[in-house]
N, C-alpha and C positions, 0 to 999 in steps of 0.2 A: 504493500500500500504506500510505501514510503516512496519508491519510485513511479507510484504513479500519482502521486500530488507533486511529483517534482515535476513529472510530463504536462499534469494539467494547468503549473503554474506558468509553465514556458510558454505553454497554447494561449493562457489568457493574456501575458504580455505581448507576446506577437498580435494575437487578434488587438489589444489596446494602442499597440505601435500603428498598426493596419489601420485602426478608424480614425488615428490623430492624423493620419496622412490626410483619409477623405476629407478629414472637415478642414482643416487648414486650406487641402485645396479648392474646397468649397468656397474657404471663407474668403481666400485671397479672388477668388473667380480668374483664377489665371486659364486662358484659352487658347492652350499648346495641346498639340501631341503627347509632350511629355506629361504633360500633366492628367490629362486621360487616360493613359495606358499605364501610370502610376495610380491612380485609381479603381481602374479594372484592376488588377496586379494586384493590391492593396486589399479590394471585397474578394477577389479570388483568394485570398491570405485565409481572410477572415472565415471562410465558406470553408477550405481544406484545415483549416486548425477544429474548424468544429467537429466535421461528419468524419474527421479520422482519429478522435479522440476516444479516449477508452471508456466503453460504457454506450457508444452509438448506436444504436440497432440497427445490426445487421440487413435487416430487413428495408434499409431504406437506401441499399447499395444500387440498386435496378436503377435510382435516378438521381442518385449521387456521383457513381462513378463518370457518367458519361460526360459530368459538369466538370470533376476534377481531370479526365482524360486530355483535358484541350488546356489545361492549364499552362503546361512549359509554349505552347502559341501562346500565349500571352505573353510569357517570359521573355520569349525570346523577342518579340516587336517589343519590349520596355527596355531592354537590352541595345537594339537597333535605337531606338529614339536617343536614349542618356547616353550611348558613345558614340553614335553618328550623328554630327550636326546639319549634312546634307539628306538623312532620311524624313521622306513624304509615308505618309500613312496612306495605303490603297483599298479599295474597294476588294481585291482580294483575298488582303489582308484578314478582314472580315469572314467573306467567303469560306476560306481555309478555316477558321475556329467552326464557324459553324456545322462544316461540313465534318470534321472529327467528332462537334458534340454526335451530331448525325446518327454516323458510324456506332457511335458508342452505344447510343439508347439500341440502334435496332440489334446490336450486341447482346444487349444487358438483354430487351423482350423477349431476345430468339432464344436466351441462354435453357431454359424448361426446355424447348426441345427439340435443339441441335448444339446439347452440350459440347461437342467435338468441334464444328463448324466455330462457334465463338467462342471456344478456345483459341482456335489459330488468329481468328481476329482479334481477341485480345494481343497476340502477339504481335499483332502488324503495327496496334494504336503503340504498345510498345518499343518499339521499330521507329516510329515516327517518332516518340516524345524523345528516343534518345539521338535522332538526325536534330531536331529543334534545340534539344540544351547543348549539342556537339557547337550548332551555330550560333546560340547564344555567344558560347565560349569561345567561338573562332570571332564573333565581332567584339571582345574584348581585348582582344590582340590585334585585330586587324588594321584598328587607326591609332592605337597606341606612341608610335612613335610622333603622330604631328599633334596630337596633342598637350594643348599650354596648361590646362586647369590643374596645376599640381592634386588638387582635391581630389578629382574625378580618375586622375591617374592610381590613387593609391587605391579608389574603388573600383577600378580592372582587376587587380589585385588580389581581393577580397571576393568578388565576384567571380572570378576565376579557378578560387578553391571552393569555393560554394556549389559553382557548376560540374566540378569533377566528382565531389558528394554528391549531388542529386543524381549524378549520371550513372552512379553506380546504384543509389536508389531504385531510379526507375528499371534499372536492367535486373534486379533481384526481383522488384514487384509485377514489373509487366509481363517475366515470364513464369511466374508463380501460377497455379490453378485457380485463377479469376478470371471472372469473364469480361475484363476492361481493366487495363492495365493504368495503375494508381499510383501516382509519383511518391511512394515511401511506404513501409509498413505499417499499419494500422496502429496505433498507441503506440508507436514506438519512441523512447526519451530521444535519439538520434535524430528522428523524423522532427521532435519538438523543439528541438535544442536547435537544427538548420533552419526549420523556421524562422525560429528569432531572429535568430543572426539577418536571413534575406530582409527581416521587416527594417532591423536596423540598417542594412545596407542599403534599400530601398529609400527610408527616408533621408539619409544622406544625399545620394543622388539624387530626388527628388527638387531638393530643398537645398543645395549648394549655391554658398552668395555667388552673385553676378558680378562682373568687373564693376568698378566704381569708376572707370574714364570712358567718355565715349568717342568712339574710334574717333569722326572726323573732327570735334575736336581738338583732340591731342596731336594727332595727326597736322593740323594744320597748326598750332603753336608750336610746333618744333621743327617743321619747315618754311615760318615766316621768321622765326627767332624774334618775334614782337615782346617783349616785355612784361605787357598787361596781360595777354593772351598766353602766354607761359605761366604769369601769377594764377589766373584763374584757372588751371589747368590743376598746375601744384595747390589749391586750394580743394577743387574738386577729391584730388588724391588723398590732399592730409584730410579730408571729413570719411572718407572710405577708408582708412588707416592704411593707404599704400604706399607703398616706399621704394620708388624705383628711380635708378642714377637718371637724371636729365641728359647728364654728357654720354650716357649709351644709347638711350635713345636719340641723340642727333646725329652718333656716328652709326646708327642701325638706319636713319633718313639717308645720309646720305650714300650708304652703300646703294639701297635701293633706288633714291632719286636720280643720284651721279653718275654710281658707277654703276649702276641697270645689272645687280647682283642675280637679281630677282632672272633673267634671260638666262642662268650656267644651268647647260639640262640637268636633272636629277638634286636637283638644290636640296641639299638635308639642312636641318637643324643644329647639328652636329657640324657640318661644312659653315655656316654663317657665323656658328658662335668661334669656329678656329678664325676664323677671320676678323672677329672683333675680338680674338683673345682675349675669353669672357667662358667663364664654366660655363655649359648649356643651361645648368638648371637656371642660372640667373638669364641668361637669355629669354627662357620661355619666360620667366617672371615677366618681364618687360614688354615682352609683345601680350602679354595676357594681361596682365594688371595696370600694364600703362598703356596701351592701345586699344585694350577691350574684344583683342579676340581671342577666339576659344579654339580654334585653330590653324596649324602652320599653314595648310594647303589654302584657309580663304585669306589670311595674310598676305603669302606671296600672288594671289589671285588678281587681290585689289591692283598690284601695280603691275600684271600682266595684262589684264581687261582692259585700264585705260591707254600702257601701251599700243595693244590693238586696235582699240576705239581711235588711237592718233593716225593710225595706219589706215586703217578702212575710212575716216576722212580725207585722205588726202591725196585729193585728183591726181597726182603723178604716180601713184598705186593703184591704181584702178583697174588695171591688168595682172595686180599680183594675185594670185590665187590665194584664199583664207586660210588655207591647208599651209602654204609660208607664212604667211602670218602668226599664225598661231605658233607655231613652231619659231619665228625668231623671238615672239615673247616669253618663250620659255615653256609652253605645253607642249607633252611629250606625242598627242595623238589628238582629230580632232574633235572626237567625243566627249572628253571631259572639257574640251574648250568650249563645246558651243552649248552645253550643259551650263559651265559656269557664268559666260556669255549671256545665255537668257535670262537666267535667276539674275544677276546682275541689273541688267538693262532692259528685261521684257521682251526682247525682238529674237531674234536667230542676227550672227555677225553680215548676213547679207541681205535681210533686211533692213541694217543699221546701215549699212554701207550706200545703199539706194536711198533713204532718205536723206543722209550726210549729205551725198554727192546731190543731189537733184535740190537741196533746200537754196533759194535763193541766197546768192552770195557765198554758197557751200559753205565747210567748213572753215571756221577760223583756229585756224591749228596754234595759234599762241593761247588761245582761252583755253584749249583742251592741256596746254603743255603747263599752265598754272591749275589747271585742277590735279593733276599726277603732284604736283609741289605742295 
């Protein structure tokens, strides 16, 4: 008994971590992705700490399971949203949960009488929740390196051993003789004790401060070196409690500005900070706390975009292919150029170019060469 008030204490923390999430994000009405799917995430918490607590009746597994079956989809899209900051939530996104609840229930109804038949399909759901928490855990790695948010990085981390736990979960439970494979064993203290942990991990991620400088900004006080506009910059910071060298951030403008750093193919983070001979980790500080972004790739983005933006105005290029383009600004292919090109600017780069060119008096390529400044 002693272990199982230890089991039901950890489920009711968790479930309590889990609804502090919802109302907070209720209370803030913050209207992101991430905060959605941290929600789902959060009542799915609260739904798997109850119906797999010790003492649940059994009996109510036929349309329990099917709800917790589709659960690691949820994980894995809150996973996708807190460490990708280019992921769009889709329609099939949706889709997909629903269609493993699906699966589940006609699982669970068919389970009386074609025990055999949903048995293997319990294996499959199986099969799936451990492809979903494999990718959870591949996209906790997979943007790791451009990533500035020291915070966020240390919950890759944590998230990463979390997911190698569940995955061994799900692979004991999914291929057990149930008929819907259930992410952990039922009252299990291990099962309760990873909970918490996710709910704590969860809210961290959830809830990690935002930069307190905003890019343009900052951005523009340290490439006009005006005075007042540097003061209010550094005021901005000291109310945020940030502390980042002013003289790195103007020889990190001018790499970019001057010496168009931003153009060396395969530009790492690691390469830029040997060049300003500056640890990285204080690098990312700076481009994260003192510029206000959350990652390298839309960092060096910004002064690739209006590189090309100067290019695709300007009538003596008008025969250059976008495909050069792209590629003297320093994208390596041009799918993520004309990706980050849209999100950017709204258009595709040759839409932008035909209205450039055709706009009366075209473009004025010094205004565009003081907006890069």
């Amino acid at each position: 008994m002693g272990l199982t008030a230890i089991d039901l204490g950890f489920r009711g923390a968790a479930s309590g971590v889990f609804l502090l999430i919802v109302l907070v994000a209720l209370q803030r009405r913050i209207p992101n992705q991430n905060a959605l799917l941290g929600m789902a995430m959060s009542a799915g918490g609260v739904f798997y700490a109850i119906v797999t607590a010790p003492f649940f009746p059994k009996a109510s597994w036929w349309w329990t399971l099917p709800i917790l079956s589709a659960m690691p989809a949820v994980f894995w899209l809150w996973a996708r949203a807190a460490f990708d900051d280019d992921f769009v939530l889709r329609r099939w996104h949706g889709a997909l949960w629903l269609a493993i609840v699906a699966f589940g229930f006609a699982l669970s109804l068919g389970w009386p009488r074609w025990p055999t038949l949903a048995k293997g399909g319990g294996k499959v759901l199986a099969i799936v929740a451990l492809v979903l928490a494999l990718a959870a855990a591949a996209q906790t790695v997979k943007t790791w390196r451009v990533d500035l948010v020291m915070r966020r990085r240390r919950l890759r981390l944590a998230m990463l051993a979390i997911n190698v736990a569940m995955i061994g979960l799900v692979a004991v439970a999914g291929f057990a003789d149930i008929p819907v494979a259930a992410p952990g064993a039922s009252g299990s203290l291990p099962t309760a004790l990873s909970l918490f942990v996710v709910a704590m991990l969860a809210g961290l991620g959830l809830f990690s401060a935002p930069a307190a400088v905003a890019v343009d900004d900052a951005t523009a006080a340290i490439a006009s070196g005006e005075a007042g506009r540097q003061a209010r910059v550094a005021d901005r910071a000291a109310a945020g409690r940030v502390i980042v060298d002013p003289l790195l951030l103007r020889r990190l403008d001018h790499l970019m500005t001057v010496e168009r750093t931003y153009r060396q193919e395969g530009l790492a983070i690691g390469t830029l900070a040997a060049r300003l001979d500056v640890p990285e980790h204080r690098l990312r500080q700076a481009i994260n706390e003192g510029l206000g972004y959350r990652n390298f790739n839309a960092f060096l983005n910004r002064y690739r975009i209006e590189d090309a933006k100067l290019a695709l105005s300007d009538v003596t290029q008008r025969e250059v292919p976008v495909l050069t383009i792209a590629m003297d600004a320093g994208f390596q292919s041009i799918g993520p150029f004309n990706r980050a090109f849209k999100a950017e600017t709204g258009v595709t780069p040759t839409e932008f170019r035909r209205e450039a060119l055709s706009r009366p008096g075209r473009a004025d390529i010094s205004e565009l060469r003081r907006e890069i400044g």
